[in-house]
Structures are given as structure tokens and as C-alpha cells.
C-alpha positions in Angstrom: -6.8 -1.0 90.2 -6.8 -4.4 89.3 -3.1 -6.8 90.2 -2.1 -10.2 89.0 0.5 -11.6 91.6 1.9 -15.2 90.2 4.5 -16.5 92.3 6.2 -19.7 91.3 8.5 -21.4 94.0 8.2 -18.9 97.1 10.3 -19.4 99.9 8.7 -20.2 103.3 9.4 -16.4 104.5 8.1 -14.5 101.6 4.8 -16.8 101.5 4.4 -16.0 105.3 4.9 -12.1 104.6 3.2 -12.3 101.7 -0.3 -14.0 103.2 -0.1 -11.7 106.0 -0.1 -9.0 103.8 -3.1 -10.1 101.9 -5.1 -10.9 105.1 -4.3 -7.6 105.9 -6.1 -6.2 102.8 -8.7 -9.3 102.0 -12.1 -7.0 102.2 -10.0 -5.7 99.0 -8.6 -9.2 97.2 -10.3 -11.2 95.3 -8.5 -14.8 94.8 -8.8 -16.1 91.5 -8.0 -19.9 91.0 -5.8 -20.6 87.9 -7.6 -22.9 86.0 -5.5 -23.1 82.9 -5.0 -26.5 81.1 -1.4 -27.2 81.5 0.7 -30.0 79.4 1.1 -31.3 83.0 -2.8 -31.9 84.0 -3.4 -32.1 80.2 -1.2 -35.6 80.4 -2.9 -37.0 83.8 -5.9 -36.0 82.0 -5.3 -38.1 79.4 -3.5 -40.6 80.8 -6.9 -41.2 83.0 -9.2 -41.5 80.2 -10.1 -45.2 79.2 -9.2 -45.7 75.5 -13.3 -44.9 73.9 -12.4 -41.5 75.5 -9.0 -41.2 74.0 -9.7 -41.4 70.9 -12.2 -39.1 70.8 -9.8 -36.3 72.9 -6.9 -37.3 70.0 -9.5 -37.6 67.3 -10.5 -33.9 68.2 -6.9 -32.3 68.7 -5.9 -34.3 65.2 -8.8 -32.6 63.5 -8.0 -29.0 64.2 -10.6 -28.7 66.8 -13.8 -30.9 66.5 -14.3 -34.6 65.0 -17.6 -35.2 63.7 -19.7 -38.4 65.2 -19.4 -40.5 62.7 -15.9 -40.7 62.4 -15.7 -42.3 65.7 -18.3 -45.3 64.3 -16.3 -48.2 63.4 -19.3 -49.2 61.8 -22.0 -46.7 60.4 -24.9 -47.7 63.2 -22.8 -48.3 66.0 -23.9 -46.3 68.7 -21.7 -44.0 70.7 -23.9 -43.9 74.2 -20.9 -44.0 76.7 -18.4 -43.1 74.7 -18.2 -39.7 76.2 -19.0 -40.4 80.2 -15.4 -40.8 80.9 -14.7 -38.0 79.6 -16.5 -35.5 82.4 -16.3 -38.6 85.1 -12.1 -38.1 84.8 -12.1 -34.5 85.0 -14.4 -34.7 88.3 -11.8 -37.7 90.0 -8.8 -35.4 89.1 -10.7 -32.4 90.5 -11.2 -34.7 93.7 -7.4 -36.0 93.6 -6.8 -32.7 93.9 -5.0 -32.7 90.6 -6.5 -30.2 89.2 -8.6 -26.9 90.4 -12.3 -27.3 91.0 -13.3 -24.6 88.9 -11.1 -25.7 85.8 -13.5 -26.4 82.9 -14.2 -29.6 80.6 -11.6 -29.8 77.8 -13.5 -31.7 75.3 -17.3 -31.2 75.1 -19.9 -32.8 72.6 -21.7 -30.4 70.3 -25.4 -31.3 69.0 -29.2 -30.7 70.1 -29.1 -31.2 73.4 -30.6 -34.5 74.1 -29.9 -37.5 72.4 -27.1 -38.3 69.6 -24.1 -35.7 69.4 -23.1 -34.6 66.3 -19.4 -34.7 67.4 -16.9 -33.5 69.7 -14.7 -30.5 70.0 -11.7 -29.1 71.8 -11.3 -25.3 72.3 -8.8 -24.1 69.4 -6.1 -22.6 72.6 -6.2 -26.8 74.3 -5.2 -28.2 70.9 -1.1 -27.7 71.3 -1.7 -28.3 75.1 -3.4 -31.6 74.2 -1.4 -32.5 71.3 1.5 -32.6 73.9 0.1 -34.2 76.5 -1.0 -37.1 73.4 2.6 -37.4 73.1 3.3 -38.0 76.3 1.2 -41.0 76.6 1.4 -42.5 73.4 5.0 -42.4 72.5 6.1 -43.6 75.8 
């Protein structure tokens, strides 16, 4: 048998019941940490990113899901070495700040070979709307 228990807002006396209950039982519980990408960490997210790492988060979300390289190049040999840093640096400060759970995964992720130039960027296809929202938050205000 398998339960998912989400409980927004509990009062003091139901949480206390409640974690007795489950301390009662915890050979039997498994705790799962909810590391969904909210609107909410979504906008901290991307309000923390330097602008390099902005673009390529709005770039991604404006393209449907994935922006290719070279249409972050203002200028077809730039290089985009440190363009994406911020990107995984962010999520660790917010994981730190507590902001956002430890196990919650990297939003944007470049796509390529392995080692050396990416070929782009993308954004998983369910993060786009969450993104896109969180982009409007920032850049309209």
C-alpha cells in the first residue's frame, strides 16, 4: 500500500498528532521530499541568476524547450565558457538558503558531447509554463 499525505497549513495540534503518529510507524514510512519547481522558487531562481544566465533560462522557455548555442552568440565566434556556471552555482546557494529542497533537480541543463562546447540548452517541456511565469515576474516588474 502506498499513501501520499500533503498537508498545507496544519495547525500546531494536528502536526504534533500527526508526527507522533508517523514515528509511531517510521520502520514503515518512507519521506519523500517535494522537489517540484514551483512559480514561487522558479521566480527566486531567476531572480538570482546574473543576466548571461537569464537569457539563456528565457531564451530556452521562449523556444519551446531548448535554444541552440549559437543563438546566444552575439557574435558567431564568441565563446560561451561561463555562460552557464551561474546557472548550477544558483541552484546550489538557494539549496543552501534553504529556499529550495536539496534533492530538487537543475532546471536548465546544456545538451552536447560531454566535454567541451554545448550545443545548446534546454528546459524540461513540464518547467516551461512554470518558468515562463516566474520570467514574468522579474521582468515586468
Amino acid at each position: 500500500m502506498r499513501i501520499t499525505l500533503t498537508v498545507d497549513d496544519p495547525t500546531p495540534e494536528f502536526q504534533t498528532k500527526l508526527l507522533a503518529l508517523i514515528s509511531d510507524h517510521a520502520p514503515d514510512v518512507e519521506v519523500v521530499a517535494d522537489t517540484t519547481w514551483t512559480e514561487e522558487r522558479a521566480t527566486q531562481y531567476y531572480r538570482m541568476l546574473p543576466a548571461r544566465a537569464r537569457r539563456i533560462v528565457k531564451e530556452a522557455v521562449q523556444r519551446g524547450g531548448m535554444v541552440p548555442a549559437d543563438a546566444l552568440r552575439d557574435n558567431p565566434d564568441d565563446s560561451l565558457r561561463g555562460h552557464s556556471a551561474p546557472l548550477s552555482r544558483i541552484l546550489q546557494r538557494g539549496k543552501m538558503l534553504q529556499r529550495w529542497p536539496t534533492a530538487i533537480e537543475q532546471p536548465v541543463t546544456g545538451v552536447g558531447p560531454g566535454f567541451g562546447k554545448v550545443e545548446g540548452y534546454e528546459i524540461a517541456e513540464d518547467l516551461i509554463p512554470v518558468f515562463q511565469a516566474a520570467i514574468r515576474n522579474i521582468d515586468e516588474k
